[in-house]
C-alpha positions in Angstrom: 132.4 77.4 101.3 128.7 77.8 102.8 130.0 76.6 106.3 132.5 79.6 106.2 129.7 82.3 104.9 127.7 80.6 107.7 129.6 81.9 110.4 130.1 85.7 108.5 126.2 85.9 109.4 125.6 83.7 112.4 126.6 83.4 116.2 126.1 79.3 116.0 128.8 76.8 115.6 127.8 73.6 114.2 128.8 70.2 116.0 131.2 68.0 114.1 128.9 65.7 113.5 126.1 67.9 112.1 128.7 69.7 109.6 129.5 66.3 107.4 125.6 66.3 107.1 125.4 70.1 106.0 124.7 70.7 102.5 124.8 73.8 99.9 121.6 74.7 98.4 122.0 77.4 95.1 118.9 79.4 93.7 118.8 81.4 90.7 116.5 84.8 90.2 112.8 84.4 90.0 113.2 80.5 90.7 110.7 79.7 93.4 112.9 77.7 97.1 109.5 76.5 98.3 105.6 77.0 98.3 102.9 77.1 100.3 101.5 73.9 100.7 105.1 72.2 100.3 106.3 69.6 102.6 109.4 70.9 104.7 112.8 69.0 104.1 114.9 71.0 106.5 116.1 74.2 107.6 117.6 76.7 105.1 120.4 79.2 106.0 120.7 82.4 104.0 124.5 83.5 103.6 124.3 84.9 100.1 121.7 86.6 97.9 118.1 88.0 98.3 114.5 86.4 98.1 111.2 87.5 98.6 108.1 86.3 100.7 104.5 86.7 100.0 101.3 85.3 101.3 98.8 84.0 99.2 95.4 85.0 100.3 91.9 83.2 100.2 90.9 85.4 97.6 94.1 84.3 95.7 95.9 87.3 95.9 100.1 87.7 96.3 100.8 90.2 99.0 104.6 90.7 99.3 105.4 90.1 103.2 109.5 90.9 103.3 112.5 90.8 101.6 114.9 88.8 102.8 118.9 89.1 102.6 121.6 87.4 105.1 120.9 86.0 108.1 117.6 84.7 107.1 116.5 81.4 108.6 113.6 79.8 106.2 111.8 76.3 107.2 112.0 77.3 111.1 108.2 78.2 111.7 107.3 74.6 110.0 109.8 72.4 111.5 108.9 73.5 114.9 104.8 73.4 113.9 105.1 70.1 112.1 103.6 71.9 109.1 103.6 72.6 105.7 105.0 75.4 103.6 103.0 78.5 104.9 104.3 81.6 102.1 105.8 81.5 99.0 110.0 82.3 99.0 111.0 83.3 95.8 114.5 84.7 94.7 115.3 88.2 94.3 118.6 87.8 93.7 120.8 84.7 93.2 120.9 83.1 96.7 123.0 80.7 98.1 121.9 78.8 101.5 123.3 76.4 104.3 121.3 73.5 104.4 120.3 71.4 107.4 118.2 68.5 106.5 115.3 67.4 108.6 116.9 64.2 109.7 119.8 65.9 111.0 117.9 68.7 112.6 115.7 65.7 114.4 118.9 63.8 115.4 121.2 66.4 116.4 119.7 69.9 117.2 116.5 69.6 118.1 117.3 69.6 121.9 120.2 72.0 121.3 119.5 75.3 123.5 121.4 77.2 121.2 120.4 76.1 117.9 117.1 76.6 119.4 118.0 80.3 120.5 118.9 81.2 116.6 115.2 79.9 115.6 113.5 81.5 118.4 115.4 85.2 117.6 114.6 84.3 113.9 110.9 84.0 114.9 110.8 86.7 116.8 112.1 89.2 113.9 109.4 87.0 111.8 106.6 88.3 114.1 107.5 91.9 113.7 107.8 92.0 110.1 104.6 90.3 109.3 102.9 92.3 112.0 104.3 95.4 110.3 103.4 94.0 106.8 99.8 93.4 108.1 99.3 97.1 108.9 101.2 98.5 106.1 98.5 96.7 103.5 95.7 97.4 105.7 96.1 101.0 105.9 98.6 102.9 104.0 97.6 104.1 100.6 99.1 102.4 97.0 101.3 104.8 96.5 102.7 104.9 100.0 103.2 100.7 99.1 104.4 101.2 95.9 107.3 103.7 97.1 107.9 101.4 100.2 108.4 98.8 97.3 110.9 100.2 95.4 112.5 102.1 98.0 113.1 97.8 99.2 113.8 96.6 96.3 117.0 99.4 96.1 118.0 98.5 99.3 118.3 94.8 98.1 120.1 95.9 95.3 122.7 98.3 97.2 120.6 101.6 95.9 121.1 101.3 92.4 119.2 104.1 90.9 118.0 101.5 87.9 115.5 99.0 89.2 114.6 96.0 87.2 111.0 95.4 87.9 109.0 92.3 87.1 106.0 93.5 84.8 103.3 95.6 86.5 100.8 92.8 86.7 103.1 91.1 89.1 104.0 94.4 90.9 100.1 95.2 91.6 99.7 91.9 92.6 102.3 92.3 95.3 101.5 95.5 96.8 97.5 94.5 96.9 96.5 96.4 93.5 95.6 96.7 89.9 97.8 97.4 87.2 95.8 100.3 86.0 96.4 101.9 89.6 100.1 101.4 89.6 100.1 103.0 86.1 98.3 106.4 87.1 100.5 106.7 90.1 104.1 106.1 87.8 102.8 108.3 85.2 101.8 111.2 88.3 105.6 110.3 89.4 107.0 110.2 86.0 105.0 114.2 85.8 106.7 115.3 89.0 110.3 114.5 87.9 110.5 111.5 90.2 110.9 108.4 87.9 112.4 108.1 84.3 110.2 104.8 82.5 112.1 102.7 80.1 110.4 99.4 79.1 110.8 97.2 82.5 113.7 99.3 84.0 112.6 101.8 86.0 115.3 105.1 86.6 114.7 106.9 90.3 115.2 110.4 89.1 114.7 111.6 92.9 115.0 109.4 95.7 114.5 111.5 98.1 110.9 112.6 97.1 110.1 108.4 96.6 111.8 107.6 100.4 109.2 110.8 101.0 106.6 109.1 99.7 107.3 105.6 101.0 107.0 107.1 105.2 110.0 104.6 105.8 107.9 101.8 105.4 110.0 99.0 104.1 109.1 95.3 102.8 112.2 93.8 104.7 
């Protein structure tokens, strides 16, 4: 049960009222949760699986923000703004939430100091990640983003040395890039012994030359 995986992750116990309100919310891979420009319906509680968030630019360009696994809160920042969807969550890897809908949340928790404590710590990790995301495009070089991106995307998937990617396109999108970039640098790693190319799958040959390359930067 969600309520039971809730508490694995979280230092909040519901009330007994809010739990017969409490629903369970299932996602599959690459299905989009929300996006921006969505009206919130409540507040979603990660206890199981992985998504992504990016931030869609003015130019229209993705740029990957974090990965997010268990505890993640999603919804917080626009229930407490009033305001619509701000970044697009999509899933990694099948998730599996908590959910507290908006009527609930307005009824029962709003005013709840510790209910409020869980958003404001969520928030707070929020503002580092996106601060740290913001400098990370700004300034480190593609490959340094590309490593840091696959160097996440193992960590999602409990370093596996096989890494599904989504097609290169996507991936260039992502890290603020073009396709033909991402290529020169995987064919330079494929060169150095670092990465084995098979269709989509990519094999890490030597992870600790791509950690190397990444300068511990993580999407997460």
């Amino acid at each position: 049960m969600s309520l039971q995986k809730f508490a694995q992750h979280y230092t909040y116990q519901f009330p007994s009222e809010v739990v017969q309100q409490l629903q369970t919310k299932t996602y599959e891979r690459q299905e989009a949760i929300v996006q921006t420009g969505d009206d919130i319906d409540g507040i979603y509680f990660l206890v199981e699986g992985c998504y992504y968030v990016s931030s869609v630019e003015i130019t229209g360009r993705e740029l990957l923000l974090r990965y997010c696994k268990a505890p993640a809160i999603l919804g917080d920042i626009e229930v407490i703004e009033r305001c619509s969807i701000q970044s697009n969550c999509i899933v990694a890897e099948r998730c599996e939430f908590l959910f507290v809908p908006m009527h609930t949340y307005k009824q029962f928790l709003q005013h709840d100091a510790a209910f409020s404590q869980l958003l404001l710590k969520e928030l707070a990790y929020k503002l580092k990640t996106c601060t740290i995301s913001s400098r990370v495009n700004a300034l480190s070089s593609v490959a340094t983003r590309l490593a840091a991106y696959y160097c996440t995307l193992a960590s999602v998937n409990t370093g596996s040395e096989y890494i599904e990617t989504r097609t290169l396109n996507e991936v260039a999108s992502l890290i603020g890039t073009t396709k033909r970039h991402v290529n020169r640098i995987l064919k330079a790693w494929q060169e150095e012994g670092v990465v084995v190319r098979t269709g989509h799958t990519l094999h890490i040959v030597d992870w600790e030359k791509l950690k190397r390359y990444s300068n511990d930067v993580r999407f997460e």
